[in-house]
C-alpha positions in Angstrom: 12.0 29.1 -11.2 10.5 25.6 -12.9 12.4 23.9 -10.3 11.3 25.7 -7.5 8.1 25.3 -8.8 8.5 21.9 -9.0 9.8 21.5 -5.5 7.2 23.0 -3.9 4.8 21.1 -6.1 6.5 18.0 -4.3 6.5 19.2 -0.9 2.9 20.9 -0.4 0.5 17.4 -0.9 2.9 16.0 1.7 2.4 18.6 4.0 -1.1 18.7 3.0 -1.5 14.8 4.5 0.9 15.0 7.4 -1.1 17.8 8.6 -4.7 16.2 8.5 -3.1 13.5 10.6 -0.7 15.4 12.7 -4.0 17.3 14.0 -5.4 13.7 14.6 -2.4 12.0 16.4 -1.8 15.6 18.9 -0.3 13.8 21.6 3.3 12.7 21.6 4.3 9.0 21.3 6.6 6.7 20.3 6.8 6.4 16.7 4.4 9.2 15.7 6.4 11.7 13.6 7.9 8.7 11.4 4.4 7.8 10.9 2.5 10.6 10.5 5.4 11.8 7.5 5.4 8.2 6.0 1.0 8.0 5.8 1.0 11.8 5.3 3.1 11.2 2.0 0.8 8.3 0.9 -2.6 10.3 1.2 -1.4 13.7 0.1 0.0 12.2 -3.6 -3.6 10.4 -3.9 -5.0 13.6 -2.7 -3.2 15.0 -5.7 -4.1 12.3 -8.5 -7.7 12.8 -7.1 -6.9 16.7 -7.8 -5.8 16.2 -11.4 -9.1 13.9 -12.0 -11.3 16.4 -10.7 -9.4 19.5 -13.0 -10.0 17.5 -16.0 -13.3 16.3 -15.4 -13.9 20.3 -15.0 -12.6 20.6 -18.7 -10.3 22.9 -17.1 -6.5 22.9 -18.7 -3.6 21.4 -16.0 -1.6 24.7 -15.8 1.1 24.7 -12.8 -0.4 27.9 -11.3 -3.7 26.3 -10.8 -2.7 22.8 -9.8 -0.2 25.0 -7.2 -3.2 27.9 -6.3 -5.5 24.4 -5.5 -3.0 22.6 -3.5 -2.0 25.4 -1.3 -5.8 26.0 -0.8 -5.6 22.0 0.6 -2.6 22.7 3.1 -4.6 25.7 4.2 -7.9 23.7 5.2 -5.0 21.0 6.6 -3.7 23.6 8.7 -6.9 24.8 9.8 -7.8 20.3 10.5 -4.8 20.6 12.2 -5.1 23.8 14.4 -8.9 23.0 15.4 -8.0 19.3 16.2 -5.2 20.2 18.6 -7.0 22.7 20.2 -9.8 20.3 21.3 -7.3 17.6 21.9 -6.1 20.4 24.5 -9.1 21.1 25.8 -10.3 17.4 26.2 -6.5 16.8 28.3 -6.5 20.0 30.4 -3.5 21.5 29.2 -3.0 24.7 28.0 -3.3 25.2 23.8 0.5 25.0 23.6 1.4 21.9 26.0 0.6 19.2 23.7 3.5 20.2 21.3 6.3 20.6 24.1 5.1 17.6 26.1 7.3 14.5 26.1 6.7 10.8 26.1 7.1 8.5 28.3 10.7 8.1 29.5 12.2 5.0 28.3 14.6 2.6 29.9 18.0 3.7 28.9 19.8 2.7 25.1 22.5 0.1 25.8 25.5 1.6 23.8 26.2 -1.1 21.3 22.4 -0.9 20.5 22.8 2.6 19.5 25.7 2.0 17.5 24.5 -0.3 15.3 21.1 1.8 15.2 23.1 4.0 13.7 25.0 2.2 11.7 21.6 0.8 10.0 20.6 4.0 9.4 23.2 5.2 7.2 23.0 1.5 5.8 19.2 2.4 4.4 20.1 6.2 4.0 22.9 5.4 1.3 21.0 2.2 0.2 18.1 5.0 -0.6 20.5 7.5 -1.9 21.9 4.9 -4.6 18.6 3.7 -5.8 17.6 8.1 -6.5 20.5 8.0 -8.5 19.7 5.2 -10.7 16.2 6.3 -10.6 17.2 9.9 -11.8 20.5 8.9 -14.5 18.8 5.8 -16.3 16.2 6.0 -18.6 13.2 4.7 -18.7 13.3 1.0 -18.6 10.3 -0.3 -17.0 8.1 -2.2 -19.4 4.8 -1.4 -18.0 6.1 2.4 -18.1 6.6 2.2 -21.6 3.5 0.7 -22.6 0.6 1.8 -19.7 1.4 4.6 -16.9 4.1 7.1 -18.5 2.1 7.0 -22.0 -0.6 8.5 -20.4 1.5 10.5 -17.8 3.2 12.1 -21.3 0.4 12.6 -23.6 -1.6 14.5 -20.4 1.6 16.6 -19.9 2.3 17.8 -23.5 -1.5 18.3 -23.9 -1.8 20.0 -20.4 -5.1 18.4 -20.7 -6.5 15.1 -19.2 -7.4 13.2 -23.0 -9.2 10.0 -23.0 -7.6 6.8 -24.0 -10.2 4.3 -25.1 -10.2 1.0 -27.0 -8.5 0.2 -30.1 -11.7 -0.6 -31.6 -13.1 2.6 -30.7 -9.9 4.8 -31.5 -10.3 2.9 -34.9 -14.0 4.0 -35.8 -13.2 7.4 -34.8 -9.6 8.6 -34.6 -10.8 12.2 -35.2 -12.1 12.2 -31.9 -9.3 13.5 -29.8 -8.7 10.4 -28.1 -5.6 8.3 -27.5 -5.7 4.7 -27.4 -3.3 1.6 -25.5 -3.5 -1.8 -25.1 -4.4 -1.3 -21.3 -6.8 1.6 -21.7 -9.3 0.4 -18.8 -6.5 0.0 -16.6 -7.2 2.7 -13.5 -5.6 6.1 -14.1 -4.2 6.9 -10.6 -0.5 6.1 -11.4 -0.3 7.8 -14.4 -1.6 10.8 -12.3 0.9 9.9 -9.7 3.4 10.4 -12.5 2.3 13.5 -14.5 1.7 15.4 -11.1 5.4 17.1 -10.9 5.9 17.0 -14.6 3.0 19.2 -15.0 4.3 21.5 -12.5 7.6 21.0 -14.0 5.9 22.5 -17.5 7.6 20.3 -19.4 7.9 16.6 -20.2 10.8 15.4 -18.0 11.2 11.0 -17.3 13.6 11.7 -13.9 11.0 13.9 -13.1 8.1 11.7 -13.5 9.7 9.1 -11.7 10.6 11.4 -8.3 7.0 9.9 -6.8 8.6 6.3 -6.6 11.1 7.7 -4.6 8.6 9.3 -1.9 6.7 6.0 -2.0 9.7 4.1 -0.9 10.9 6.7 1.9 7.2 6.9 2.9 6.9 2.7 3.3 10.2 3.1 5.0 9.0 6.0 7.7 5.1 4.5 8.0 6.9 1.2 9.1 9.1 2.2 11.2 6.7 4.4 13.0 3.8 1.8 13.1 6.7 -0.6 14.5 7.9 1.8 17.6 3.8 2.1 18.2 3.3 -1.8 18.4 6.1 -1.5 21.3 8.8 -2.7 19.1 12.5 -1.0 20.6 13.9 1.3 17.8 16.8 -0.9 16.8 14.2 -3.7 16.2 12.0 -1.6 14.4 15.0 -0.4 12.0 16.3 -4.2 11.3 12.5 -4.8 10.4 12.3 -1.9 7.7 16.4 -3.0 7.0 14.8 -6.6 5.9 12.2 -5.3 3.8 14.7 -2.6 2.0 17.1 -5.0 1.5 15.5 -7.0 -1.1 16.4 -7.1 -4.8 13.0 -7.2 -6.0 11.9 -4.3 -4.2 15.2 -2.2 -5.0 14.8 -2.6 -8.3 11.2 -1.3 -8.3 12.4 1.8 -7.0 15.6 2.1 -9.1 13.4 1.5 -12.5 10.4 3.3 -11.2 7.3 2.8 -14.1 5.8 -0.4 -12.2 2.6 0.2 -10.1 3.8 -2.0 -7.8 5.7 -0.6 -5.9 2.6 1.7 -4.8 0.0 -1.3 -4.7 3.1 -3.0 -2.3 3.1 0.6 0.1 -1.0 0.8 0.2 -1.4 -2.7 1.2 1.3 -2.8 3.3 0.3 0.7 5.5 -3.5 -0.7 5.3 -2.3 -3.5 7.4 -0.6 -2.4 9.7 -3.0 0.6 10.1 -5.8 -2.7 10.5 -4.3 -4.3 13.0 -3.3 -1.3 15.0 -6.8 -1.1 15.2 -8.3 -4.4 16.0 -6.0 -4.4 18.7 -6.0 -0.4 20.6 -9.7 0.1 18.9 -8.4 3.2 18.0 -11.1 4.8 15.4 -8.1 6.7 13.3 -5.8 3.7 12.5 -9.4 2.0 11.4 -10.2 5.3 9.2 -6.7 5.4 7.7 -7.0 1.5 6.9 -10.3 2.2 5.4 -8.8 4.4 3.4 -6.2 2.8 2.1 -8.3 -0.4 1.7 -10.9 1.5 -0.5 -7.6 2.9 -2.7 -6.4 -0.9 -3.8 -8.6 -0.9 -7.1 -7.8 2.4 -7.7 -4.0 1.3 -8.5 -4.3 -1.8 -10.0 -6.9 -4.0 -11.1 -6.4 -6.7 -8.8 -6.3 -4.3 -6.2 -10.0 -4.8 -6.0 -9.7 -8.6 -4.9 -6.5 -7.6 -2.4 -9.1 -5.0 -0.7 -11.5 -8.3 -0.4 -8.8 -9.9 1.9 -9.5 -8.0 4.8 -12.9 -9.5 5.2 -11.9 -12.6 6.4 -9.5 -11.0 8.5 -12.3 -8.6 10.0 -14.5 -11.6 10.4 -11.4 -13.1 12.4 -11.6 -10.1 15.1 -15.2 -11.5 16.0 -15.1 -15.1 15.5 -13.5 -17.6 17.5 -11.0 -20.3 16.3 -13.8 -23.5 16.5 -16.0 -20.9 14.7 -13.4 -21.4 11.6 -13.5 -25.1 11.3 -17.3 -24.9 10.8 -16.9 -22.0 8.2 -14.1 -24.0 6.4 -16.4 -26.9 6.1 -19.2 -24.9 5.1 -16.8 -22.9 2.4 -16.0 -26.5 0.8 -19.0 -27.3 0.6 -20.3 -24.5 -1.2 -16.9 -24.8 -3.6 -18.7 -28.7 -4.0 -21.5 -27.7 -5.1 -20.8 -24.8 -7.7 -18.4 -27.5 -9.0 -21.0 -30.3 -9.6 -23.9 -27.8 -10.9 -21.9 -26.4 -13.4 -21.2 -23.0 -11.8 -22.6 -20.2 -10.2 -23.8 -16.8 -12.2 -24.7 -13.3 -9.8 -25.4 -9.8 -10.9 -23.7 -7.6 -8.5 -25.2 -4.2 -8.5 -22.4 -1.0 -9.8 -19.9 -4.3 -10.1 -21.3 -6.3 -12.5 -21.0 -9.9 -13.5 -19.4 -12.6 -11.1 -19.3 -16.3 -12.2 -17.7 -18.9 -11.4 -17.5 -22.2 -13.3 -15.4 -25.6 -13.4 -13.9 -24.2 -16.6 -14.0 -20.5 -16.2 -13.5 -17.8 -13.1 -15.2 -14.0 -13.9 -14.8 -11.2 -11.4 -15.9 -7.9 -11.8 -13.2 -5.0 -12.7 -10.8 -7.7 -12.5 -11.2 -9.5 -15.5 -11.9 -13.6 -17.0 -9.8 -16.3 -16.2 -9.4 -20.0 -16.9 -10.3 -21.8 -13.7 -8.3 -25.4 -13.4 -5.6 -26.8 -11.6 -2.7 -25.7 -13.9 0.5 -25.1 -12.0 4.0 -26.5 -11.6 5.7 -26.0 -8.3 8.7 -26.0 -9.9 8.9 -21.9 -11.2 7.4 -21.1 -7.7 10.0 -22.7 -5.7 12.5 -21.3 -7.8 11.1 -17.4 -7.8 10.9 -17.7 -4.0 13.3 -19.9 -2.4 16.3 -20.5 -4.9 16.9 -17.1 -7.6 18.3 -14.2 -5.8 15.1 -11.6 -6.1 14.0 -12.6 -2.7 17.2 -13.3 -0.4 15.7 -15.7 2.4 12.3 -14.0 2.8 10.5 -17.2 1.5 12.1 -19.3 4.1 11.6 -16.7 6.9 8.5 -16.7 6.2 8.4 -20.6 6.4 9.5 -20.4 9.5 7.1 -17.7 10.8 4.0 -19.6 9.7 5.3 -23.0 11.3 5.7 -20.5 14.4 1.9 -19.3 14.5 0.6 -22.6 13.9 2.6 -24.0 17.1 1.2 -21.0 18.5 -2.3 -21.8 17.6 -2.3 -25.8 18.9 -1.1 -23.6 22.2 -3.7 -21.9 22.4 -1.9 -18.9 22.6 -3.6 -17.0 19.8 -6.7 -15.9 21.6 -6.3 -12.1 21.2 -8.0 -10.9 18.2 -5.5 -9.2 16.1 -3.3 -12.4 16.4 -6.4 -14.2 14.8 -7.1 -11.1 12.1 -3.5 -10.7 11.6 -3.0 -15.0 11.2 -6.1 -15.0 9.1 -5.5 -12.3 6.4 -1.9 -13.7 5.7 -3.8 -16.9 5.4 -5.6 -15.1 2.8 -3.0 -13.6 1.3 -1.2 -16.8 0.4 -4.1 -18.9 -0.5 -5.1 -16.1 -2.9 -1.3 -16.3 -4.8 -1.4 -20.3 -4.7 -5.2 -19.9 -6.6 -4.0 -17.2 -9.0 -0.9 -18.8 -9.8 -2.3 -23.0 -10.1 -5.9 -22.4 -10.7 -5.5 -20.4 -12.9 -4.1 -19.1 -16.8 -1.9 -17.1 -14.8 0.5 -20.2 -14.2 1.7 -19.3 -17.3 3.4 -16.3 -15.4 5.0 -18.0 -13.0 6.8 -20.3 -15.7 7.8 -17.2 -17.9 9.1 -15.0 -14.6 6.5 -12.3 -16.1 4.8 -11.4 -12.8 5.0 -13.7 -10.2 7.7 -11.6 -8.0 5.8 -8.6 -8.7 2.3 -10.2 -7.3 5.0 -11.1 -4.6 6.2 -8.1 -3.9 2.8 -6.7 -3.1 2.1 -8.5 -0.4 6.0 -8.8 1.2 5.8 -5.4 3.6 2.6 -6.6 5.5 4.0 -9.8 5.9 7.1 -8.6 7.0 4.8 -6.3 9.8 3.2 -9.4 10.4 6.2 -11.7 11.0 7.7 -8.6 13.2 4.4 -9.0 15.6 5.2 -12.5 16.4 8.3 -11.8 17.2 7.5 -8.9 20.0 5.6 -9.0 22.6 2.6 -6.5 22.1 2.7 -3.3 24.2 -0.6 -1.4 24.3 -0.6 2.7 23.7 -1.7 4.7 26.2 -5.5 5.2 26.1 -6.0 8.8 24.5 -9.3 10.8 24.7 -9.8 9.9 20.6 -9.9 6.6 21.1 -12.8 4.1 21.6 -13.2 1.7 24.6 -10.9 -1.5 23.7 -13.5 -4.6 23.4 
């Protein structure tokens, strides 16, 4: 009975997210359903972390029945998103209620043979590949250092209490250990994973570690659906849609962080990764749900990791990039050094931020709110980085792929030929994206981790499927969607 319990406890938050957007996306397309399964995973298991941190801020035990009772109370209002949305999406197309779920897309051109052969052949390529990595995920034990120390602490304590109990700082724990409190090195890390994790062991009823790690493996089939659905609705054919999610599935890096699930990255890697493509499927179709799903993902980053806070700042530039022209961006780049001139030469720059806090930035010293302190100076070696990323085995030929992908858009750009706006937004935030790892990881203490191997595959990693999405746009030419009723005028 637990583990039908437990099953159900899986399967209703997912159903619970597919069905907001399945009544949002009514009309049929290519790539929909891959989608809709992939984002509906994503947003239902933060709909249930989000459940688990209201219960406990109620002071309300985390007993299955309720945690099931509330969850199927969600699906139901889902259901009732998704019944009410259709209808009007009905109404608004002149069919009759039912049409919208027998119509058909647009007929294609015909599959050549060979095509569909090796489609299929890829397929059962990812679908054992994915199979393997549940097995390892399910027989080994718990190996992932981060687990041990940070998410499935918490994830345990919460499930043998069946309550959601503090964890504060040592100092504190140490001037009152009688307070029914726990205490870890990262206490102010943010809580989300380890809710992520305790979700089916609660429902479970028992402490179980292949349990606790079954969310990894939905992460990783959900990246792997989101993408290839967001691929076939860029106008990608399927067979280059399912080489795309191939790539990004066949790296060691990322297999292993399924396989020895623990690590947030792996869910920091799937957020970023759908927030982008979600992004630039809107600054390209204007289509107001891709920009609400981004948004939402966007405003999730801090919620996982710390840093996720500063990877959520890198769609501004990318935003301002739907607006501004390419001569705009030489004038901003001057004006940026400039500014980085100054701060230098007066000693630094000191700002209250309201809700945030403190944000300065010195010649010796770099503080940003949530995130933490950091030495600011040049400190790196290009040696550790060129080895992570173009020689050791974690990343295959990613690094020069996407080499050669850059050196592509920047032809592109002396062309001329980047004029549409998510080629600029899309251009820009990668542009972002790297300049961000190259300050982390030579301006700052964290060079160390580069040299030691500690994190800079992992900081990596988050960031490899939306460049991957990105390097798959310049290779494609862009096919818009047909204009639907829900959608806003394209600019």
């Amino acid at each position: 009975m637990a583990w039908l319990l437990l099953v159900a406890g899986m399967l209703l938050p997912w159903l619970a997210g597919t069905l907001v957007l399945r009544g949002l996306w009514a009309q049929p397309s290519p790539g929909r359903w891959p989608m809709l399964v992939g984002y509906g995973f994503v947003l239902g298991s933060l709909i249930a972390a989000g459940l688990l941190r209201l219960i406990g801020n109620l002071g309300l035990d985390l007993k299955p029945w309720l945690l099931l009772s509330l969850t199927a109370l969600i699906v139901s209002a889902a259901f009732l998103v998704f019944w009410r949305s259709s209808r009007i999406s009905n109404a608004q197309s002149g069919q009759k209620p039912d049409a919208a779920a027998v119509a058909a897309p647009n007929p294609e051109q015909p599959v050549p043979i060979w095509q569909g052969i090796l489609f299929g052949a890829l397929l059962l390529w990812l679908l054992g590949r994915l199979l393997g990595l549940a097995l390892e995920l399910w027989w080994q034990p718990l190996f992932s250092w981060d687990a041990w120390t940070t998410w499935m602490v918490r994830a345990r304590v919460w499930t043998e209490l069946q309550t959601l109990t503090p964890f504060i700082s040592p100092q504190a724990w140490l001037a009152d250990p009688s307070a029914g409190s726990y205490t870890i090195d990262a206490y102010q890390y943010p809580e989300t994973v380890s809710l992520l994790a305790a979700w089916p062991v609660l429902i479970l009823g028992e402490w179980n570690e292949s349990v606790a790690k079954l969310p990894w493996l939905g992460c990783a089939a959900a990246l792997a659906l989101a993408f290839f659905g967001q691929a076939r609705r860029w106008g990608v054919s399927p067979l280059a849609a399912l080489v795309a999610v191939w790539l990004v599935f066949s790296l060691p890096i990322l297999d292993s962080h399924i396989a020895l699930a623990g690590y947030a990255d792996l869910w920091l890697a799937t957020l970023i990764g759908l927030a982008f493509m979600a992004f630039l499927h809107w600054v390209r179709d204007r289509d107001w749900r891709q920009g609400a799903l981004a948004l939402a993902l966007v405003g999730c980053l801090p919620l996982i990791k710390q840093e996720g806070a500063v990877w959520a700042g890198l769609f501004l530039p990318a935003l301002a990039a739907v607006w501004m022209p390419w001569r705009w961006w030489l004038i901003a780049g001057v004006v940026a050094a400039g500014l980085a001139c100054w701060v230098w030469l007066t000693g630094g720059v000191e700002i209250k931020l309201p809700l945030l806090g403190e944000l300065r930035v010195a010649p010796g010293g770099l503080v940003l709110p949530y995130v933490g302190e950091f030495n600011l100076g040049y400190q790196g070696d290009w040696g550790p980085v060129w080895q992570h990323l173009f020689v050791r085995s974690s990343w295959h030929l990613f690094g020069y792929l996407l080499l050669l992908a850059l050196a592509a858009a920047f032809i592109q750009v002396g062309r001329r030929r980047y004029s549409e706006p998510w080629s600029r937004a899309g251009l820009i935030w990668v542009l972002s994206a790297l300049f961000a790892f190259y300050l982390l990881f030579f301006w700052t203490n964290a060079a160390e981790w580069a040299v030691k191997g500690t994190s800079i595959n992992r900081i990596f990693l988050q960031f490899s499927p939306a460049l991957m999405f990105w390097m798959l746009t310049l290779s494609t030419h862009r096919v818009p969607m047909a204009h639907h009723p829900s959608q806003s005028p394209p600019a």
